[in-house]
C-alpha angles and dihedrals in degrees: 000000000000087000093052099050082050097055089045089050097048084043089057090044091050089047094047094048090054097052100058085042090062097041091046084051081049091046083049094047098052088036090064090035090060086045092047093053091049092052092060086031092058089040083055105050084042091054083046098056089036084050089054096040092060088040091056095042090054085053095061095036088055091042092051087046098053092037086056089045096057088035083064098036084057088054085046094055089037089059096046090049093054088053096051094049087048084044094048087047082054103050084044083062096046083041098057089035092054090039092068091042102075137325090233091055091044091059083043088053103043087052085063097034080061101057094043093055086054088053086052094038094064093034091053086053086043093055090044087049086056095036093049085052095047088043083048099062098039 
């Protein structure tokens, strides 16, 4: 008998200490598994910020381009407006000149005085549309 209850005994050992063998190999395998899920979680916030990072970095890069394209667009009209005011000094001189030619030529002249202001006319609206916009975005 005594054999028998020690057997039982060392087979209880040796199943008991199987158990929380196993359980201790379980408690390993889901303690790498949770390390594991950090790790790529970590990898996938990282990408994230990274991903905004170079979003964000597109944004001010798009908005720099288009600022220094209606910076330029605002030299642009400022040149074309200094031409038209050298170009309107200049008609003032043919005009006077022309005045005192003859009275024929003078009604000739102002017609076309008159077409060309309109040109200006819409070109000058045309350069404070373009200057209210690159006002706009300074």
């Amino acid at each position: 008998m005594a054999v028998a209850e020690w057997t039982q005994y060392w087979t209880a050992v040796v199943e008991w200490t199987q158990y929380w063998t196993a359980v201790a190999e379980w408690m390993q395998y889901w303690t790498a598994v949770a390390e594991w899920t950090q790790y790529w979680t970590a990898v996938v916030e990282w990408t994230q910020y990274w991903t905004a990072v170079a979003e964000w970095m597109q944004y001010w890069t798009a908005v720099a381009e288009w600022t220094q394209y209606w910076m330029a667009v605002a030299e642009w009209t400022q040149y074309w407006m200094a031409v038209a005011e050298w170009t309107q000094y200049w008609t003032a001189v043919v005009e006077w000149t022309q005045y005192w030619t003859a009275v024929a030529e003078w009604m000739q002249y102002w017609t076309a005085v008159a077409e060309w202001m309109q040109y200006w006319t819409a070109v000058a609206e045309w350069m404070q549309y373009w200057t209210a916009v690159a006002e706009w975005t300074q």
